[in-house]
C-alpha positions as a printed NumPy array, in Angstrom:
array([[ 62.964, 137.301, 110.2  ],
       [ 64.763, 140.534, 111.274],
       [ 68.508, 140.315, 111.636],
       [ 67.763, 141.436, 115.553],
       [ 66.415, 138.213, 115.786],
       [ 68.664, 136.153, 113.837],
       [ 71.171, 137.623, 116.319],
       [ 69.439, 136.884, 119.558],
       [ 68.66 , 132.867, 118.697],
       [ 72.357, 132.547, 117.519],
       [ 73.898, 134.585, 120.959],
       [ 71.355, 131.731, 122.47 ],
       [ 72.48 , 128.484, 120.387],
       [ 76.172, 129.602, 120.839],
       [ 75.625, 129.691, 124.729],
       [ 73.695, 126.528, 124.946],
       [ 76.534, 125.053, 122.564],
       [ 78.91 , 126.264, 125.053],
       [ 77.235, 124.665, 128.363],
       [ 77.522, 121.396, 126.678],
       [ 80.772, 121.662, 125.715],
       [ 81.305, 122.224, 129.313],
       [ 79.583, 119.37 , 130.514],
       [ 80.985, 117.094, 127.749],
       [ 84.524, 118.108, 128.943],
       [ 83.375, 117.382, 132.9  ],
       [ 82.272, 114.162, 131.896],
       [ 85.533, 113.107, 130.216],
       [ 87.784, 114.859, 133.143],
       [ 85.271, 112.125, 135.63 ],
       [ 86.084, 109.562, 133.109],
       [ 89.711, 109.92 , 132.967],
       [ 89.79 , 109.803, 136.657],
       [ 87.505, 107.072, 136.973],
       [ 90.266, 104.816, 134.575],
       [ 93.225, 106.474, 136.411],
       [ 92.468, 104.828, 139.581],
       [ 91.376, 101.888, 138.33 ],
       [ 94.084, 100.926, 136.165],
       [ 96.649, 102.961, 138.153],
       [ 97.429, 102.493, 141.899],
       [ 98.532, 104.654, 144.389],
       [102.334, 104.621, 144.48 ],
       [103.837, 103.554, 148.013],
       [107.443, 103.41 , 147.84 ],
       [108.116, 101.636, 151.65 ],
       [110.265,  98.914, 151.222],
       [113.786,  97.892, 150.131],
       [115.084,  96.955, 147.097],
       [113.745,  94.136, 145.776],
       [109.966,  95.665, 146.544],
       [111.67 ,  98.501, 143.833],
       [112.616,  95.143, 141.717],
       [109.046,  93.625, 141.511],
       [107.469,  96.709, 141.163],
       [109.857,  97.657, 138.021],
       [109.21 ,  93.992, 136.496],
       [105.807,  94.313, 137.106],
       [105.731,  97.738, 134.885],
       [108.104,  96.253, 132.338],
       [105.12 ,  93.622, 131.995],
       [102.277,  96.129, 131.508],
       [104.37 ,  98.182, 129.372],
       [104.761,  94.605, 127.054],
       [101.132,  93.883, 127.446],
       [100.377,  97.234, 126.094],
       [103.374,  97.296, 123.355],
       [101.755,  94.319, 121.822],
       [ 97.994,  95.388, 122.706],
       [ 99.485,  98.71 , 120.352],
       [100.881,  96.615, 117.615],
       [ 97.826,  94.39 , 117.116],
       [ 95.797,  97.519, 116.947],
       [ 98.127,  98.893, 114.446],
       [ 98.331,  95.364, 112.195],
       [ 94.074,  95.926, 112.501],
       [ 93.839,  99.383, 111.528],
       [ 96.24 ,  98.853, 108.125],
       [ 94.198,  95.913, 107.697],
       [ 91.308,  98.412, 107.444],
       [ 92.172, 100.603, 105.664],
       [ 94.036,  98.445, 102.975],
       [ 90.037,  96.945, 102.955],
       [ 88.464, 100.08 , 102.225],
       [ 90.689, 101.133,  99.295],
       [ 90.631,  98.478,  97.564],
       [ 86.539,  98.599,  98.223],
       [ 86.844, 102.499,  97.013],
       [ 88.647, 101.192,  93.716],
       [ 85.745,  98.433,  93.515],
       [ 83.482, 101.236,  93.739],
       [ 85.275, 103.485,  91.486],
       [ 85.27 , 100.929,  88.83 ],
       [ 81.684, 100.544,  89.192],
       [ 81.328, 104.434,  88.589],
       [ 83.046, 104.054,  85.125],
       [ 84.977, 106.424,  86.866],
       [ 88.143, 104.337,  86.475],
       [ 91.551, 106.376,  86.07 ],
       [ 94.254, 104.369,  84.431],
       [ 97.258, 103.141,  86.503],
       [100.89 , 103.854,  85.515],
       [101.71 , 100.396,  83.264],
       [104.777,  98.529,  84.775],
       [107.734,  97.78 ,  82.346],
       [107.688,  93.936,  81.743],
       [110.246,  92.229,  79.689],
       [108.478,  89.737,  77.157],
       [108.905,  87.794,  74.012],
       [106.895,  87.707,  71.459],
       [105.735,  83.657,  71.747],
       [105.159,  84.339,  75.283],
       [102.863,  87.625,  74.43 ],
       [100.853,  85.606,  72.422],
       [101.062,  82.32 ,  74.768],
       [ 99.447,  85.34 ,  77.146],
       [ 97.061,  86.84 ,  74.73 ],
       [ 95.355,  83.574,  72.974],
       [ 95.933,  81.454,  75.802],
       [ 95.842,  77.504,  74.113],
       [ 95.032,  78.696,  70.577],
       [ 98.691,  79.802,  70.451],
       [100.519,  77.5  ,  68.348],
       [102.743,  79.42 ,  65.422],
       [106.05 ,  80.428,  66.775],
       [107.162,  83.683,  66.264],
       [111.042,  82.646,  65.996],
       [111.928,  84.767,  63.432],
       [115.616,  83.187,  62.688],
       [113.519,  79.846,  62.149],
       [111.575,  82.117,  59.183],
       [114.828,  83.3  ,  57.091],
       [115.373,  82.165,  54.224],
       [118.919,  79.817,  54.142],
       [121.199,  81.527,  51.679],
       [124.221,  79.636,  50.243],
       [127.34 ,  81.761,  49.927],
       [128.858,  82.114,  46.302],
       [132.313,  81.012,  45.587],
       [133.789,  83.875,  43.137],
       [135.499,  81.577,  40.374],
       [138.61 ,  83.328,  41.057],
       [138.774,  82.046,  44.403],
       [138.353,  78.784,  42.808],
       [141.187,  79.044,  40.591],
       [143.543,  80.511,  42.577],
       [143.082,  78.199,  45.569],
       [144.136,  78.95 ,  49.301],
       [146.096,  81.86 ,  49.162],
       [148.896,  80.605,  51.628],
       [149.809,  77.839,  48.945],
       [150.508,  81.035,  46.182],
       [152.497,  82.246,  48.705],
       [155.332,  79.658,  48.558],
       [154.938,  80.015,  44.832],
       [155.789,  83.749,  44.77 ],
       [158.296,  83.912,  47.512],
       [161.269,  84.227,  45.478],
       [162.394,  86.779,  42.467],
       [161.313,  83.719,  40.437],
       [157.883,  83.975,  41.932],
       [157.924,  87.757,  41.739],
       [158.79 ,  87.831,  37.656],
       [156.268,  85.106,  37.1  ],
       [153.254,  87.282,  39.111],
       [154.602,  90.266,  36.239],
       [155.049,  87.598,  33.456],
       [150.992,  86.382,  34.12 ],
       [149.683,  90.31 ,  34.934],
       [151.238,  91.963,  31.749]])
Protein backbone atom coordinates (compact mmCIF):
# COMPACT_ATOMS: atom_id res chain seq x y z
CA UNK A 1 0.00 0.00 0.00
CA UNK A 2 1.42 3.46 -0.91
CA UNK A 3 1.89 5.88 1.94
CA UNK A 4 -0.74 8.26 -0.20
CA UNK A 5 -3.07 5.83 0.75
CA UNK A 6 -2.17 5.00 4.16
CA UNK A 7 -2.70 8.76 4.56
CA UNK A 8 -6.08 9.15 3.00
CA UNK A 9 -7.87 6.02 5.11
CA UNK A 10 -6.25 7.46 8.34
CA UNK A 11 -7.44 11.48 7.45
CA UNK A 12 -10.85 9.24 6.99
CA UNK A 13 -10.79 7.00 10.33
CA UNK A 14 -9.64 10.15 12.29
CA UNK A 15 -12.78 12.09 10.95
CA UNK A 16 -15.21 9.32 11.43
CA UNK A 17 -13.49 8.92 15.01
CA UNK A 18 -14.21 12.47 15.47
CA UNK A 19 -18.12 12.47 14.47
CA UNK A 20 -18.58 9.93 17.11
CA UNK A 21 -16.90 11.54 19.59
CA UNK A 22 -19.29 14.23 18.82
CA UNK A 23 -22.27 12.32 19.05
CA UNK A 24 -21.05 10.38 22.14
CA UNK A 25 -20.58 13.80 23.89
CA UNK A 26 -24.38 14.97 22.59
CA UNK A 27 -25.68 11.98 24.00
CA UNK A 28 -24.18 12.48 27.47
CA UNK A 29 -24.96 16.49 27.41
CA UNK A 30 -29.07 14.89 26.67
CA UNK A 31 -28.35 12.57 29.45
CA UNK A 32 -27.17 14.93 31.97
CA UNK A 33 -30.13 17.03 31.27
CA UNK A 34 -32.47 14.33 31.19
CA UNK A 35 -31.21 13.46 35.21
CA UNK A 36 -31.02 17.23 35.97
CA UNK A 37 -34.63 17.70 35.72
CA UNK A 38 -35.57 14.73 37.02
CA UNK A 39 -33.77 14.65 40.13
CA UNK A 40 -33.57 18.47 40.34
CA UNK A 41 -36.61 20.85 40.37
CA UNK A 42 -37.08 24.12 39.28
CA UNK A 43 -36.27 26.51 42.13
CA UNK A 44 -39.31 28.89 43.12
CA UNK A 45 -38.40 30.95 45.95
CA UNK A 46 -42.25 32.60 46.70
CA UNK A 47 -42.96 32.22 50.10
CA UNK A 48 -41.84 33.23 53.62
CA UNK A 49 -39.68 31.80 55.86
CA UNK A 50 -40.55 28.70 56.92
CA UNK A 51 -41.18 27.62 52.96
CA UNK A 52 -37.03 28.64 53.08
CA UNK A 53 -37.05 26.22 56.36
CA UNK A 54 -38.59 23.07 54.68
CA UNK A 55 -36.94 23.55 51.65
CA UNK A 56 -33.36 23.74 53.56
CA UNK A 57 -34.39 20.50 55.70
CA UNK A 58 -35.50 18.91 52.82
CA UNK A 59 -31.82 19.43 51.13
CA UNK A 60 -30.09 18.64 54.40
CA UNK A 61 -32.02 15.19 53.89
CA UNK A 62 -30.89 14.49 50.31
CA UNK A 63 -27.54 15.67 51.07
CA UNK A 64 -27.65 12.66 54.12
CA UNK A 65 -29.23 10.25 51.77
CA UNK A 66 -26.44 10.80 49.42
CA UNK A 67 -23.54 11.13 52.24
CA UNK A 68 -24.40 7.65 53.23
CA UNK A 69 -25.38 6.40 49.55
CA UNK A 70 -21.29 7.76 49.12
CA UNK A 71 -19.99 5.93 52.09
CA UNK A 72 -21.58 2.56 51.31
CA UNK A 73 -20.15 2.88 47.87
CA UNK A 74 -16.85 3.63 49.32
CA UNK A 75 -17.03 0.57 52.18
CA UNK A 76 -17.96 -1.59 48.58
CA UNK A 77 -15.28 -0.44 46.47
CA UNK A 78 -12.33 -1.18 49.36
CA UNK A 79 -14.15 -4.27 49.76
CA UNK A 80 -13.22 -4.87 46.10
CA UNK A 81 -10.36 -4.17 45.78
CA UNK A 82 -9.03 -5.72 49.13
CA UNK A 83 -10.81 -9.01 47.07
CA UNK A 84 -8.83 -8.72 44.11
CA UNK A 85 -5.39 -8.46 45.77
CA UNK A 86 -5.55 -10.91 47.78
CA UNK A 87 -6.97 -13.00 44.49
CA UNK A 88 -3.73 -11.41 42.56
CA UNK A 89 -1.44 -12.89 45.47
CA UNK A 90 -3.54 -16.28 45.06
CA UNK A 91 -2.66 -16.05 41.57
CA UNK A 92 0.82 -15.02 42.01
CA UNK A 93 1.46 -17.92 44.20
CA UNK A 94 0.11 -20.14 41.68
CA UNK A 95 2.71 -18.62 39.12
CA UNK A 96 5.63 -19.74 41.42
CA UNK A 97 6.06 -16.28 41.00
CA UNK A 98 5.93 -15.66 44.76
CA UNK A 99 8.21 -12.68 46.13
CA UNK A 100 9.01 -13.02 49.77
CA UNK A 101 7.39 -10.63 52.32
CA UNK A 102 9.43 -8.56 54.81
CA UNK A 103 9.43 -11.20 58.09
CA UNK A 104 7.91 -9.43 61.21
CA UNK A 105 10.10 -9.39 64.44
CA UNK A 106 8.38 -11.83 66.94
CA UNK A 107 9.63 -12.33 70.38
CA UNK A 108 9.79 -16.22 71.18
CA UNK A 109 11.27 -18.79 73.42
CA UNK A 110 12.76 -21.55 72.55
CA UNK A 111 9.95 -24.28 74.14
CA UNK A 112 7.42 -22.24 72.49
CA UNK A 113 9.41 -22.39 68.91
CA UNK A 114 9.37 -25.87 69.12
CA UNK A 115 5.71 -26.16 70.80
CA UNK A 116 5.17 -24.18 67.17
CA UNK A 117 7.36 -26.24 65.00
CA UNK A 118 6.48 -30.05 66.15
CA UNK A 119 3.19 -29.21 67.27
CA UNK A 120 2.25 -32.36 70.05
CA UNK A 121 5.53 -34.24 69.50
CA UNK A 122 7.12 -31.45 71.57
CA UNK A 123 7.90 -32.76 74.85
CA UNK A 124 11.83 -32.03 75.98
CA UNK A 125 12.11 -28.66 77.52
CA UNK A 126 14.63 -26.52 76.43
CA UNK A 127 15.17 -24.82 80.04
CA UNK A 128 18.60 -24.60 79.96
CA UNK A 129 19.16 -23.59 83.87
CA UNK A 130 17.20 -26.99 84.51
CA UNK A 131 20.36 -28.68 82.30
CA UNK A 132 23.45 -27.22 84.47
CA UNK A 133 25.20 -29.13 86.23
CA UNK A 134 24.77 -28.24 90.37
CA UNK A 135 28.22 -27.32 91.56
CA UNK A 136 28.99 -27.29 95.33
CA UNK A 137 31.19 -24.39 96.41
CA UNK A 138 34.60 -25.34 98.14
CA UNK A 139 35.36 -24.20 101.57
CA UNK A 140 39.27 -23.15 101.44
CA UNK A 141 40.54 -24.90 104.78
CA UNK A 142 41.73 -21.64 105.86
CA UNK A 143 38.41 -20.31 106.03
CA UNK A 144 37.71 -23.24 108.11
CA UNK A 145 40.28 -22.61 110.57
CA UNK A 146 40.10 -19.23 110.97
CA UNK A 147 36.32 -19.04 111.39
CA UNK A 148 34.06 -15.84 110.87
CA UNK A 149 36.28 -13.15 110.55
CA UNK A 150 34.29 -10.67 112.87
CA UNK A 151 35.05 -13.13 115.88
CA UNK A 152 39.21 -12.56 115.04
CA UNK A 153 38.37 -9.23 115.20
CA UNK A 154 37.69 -8.95 118.97
CA UNK A 155 40.74 -11.14 119.29
CA UNK A 156 43.11 -8.64 117.61
CA UNK A 157 41.63 -5.43 118.77
CA UNK A 158 44.12 -4.58 121.25
CA UNK A 159 48.21 -4.24 121.18
CA UNK A 160 47.81 -7.71 122.74
CA UNK A 161 45.97 -8.85 119.68
CA UNK A 162 48.28 -6.90 117.39
CA UNK A 163 51.75 -8.66 118.91
CA UNK A 164 50.04 -12.01 118.85
CA UNK A 165 48.98 -11.56 114.78
CA UNK A 166 53.26 -10.76 114.58
CA UNK A 167 54.04 -13.51 117.20
CA UNK A 168 51.87 -16.30 114.78
CA UNK A 169 53.15 -14.54 111.16
CA UNK A 170 56.96 -14.51 112.01
Amino acid sequence: MSTSRKNQLKSLLLQIAETMLEEEAGEAEKEKMVYMEENCPVLSISGGTQELQELCRKLHKQIEMVDEERYDMEMKMKKSNKEIDDLKLKVRDLNGKFRKPALKKVRMSADAMLAALLGSKHKVSMDLRANLKQVKKEIKEEEKQTGDWRKNIEHKAGMDGRKKMFETDA
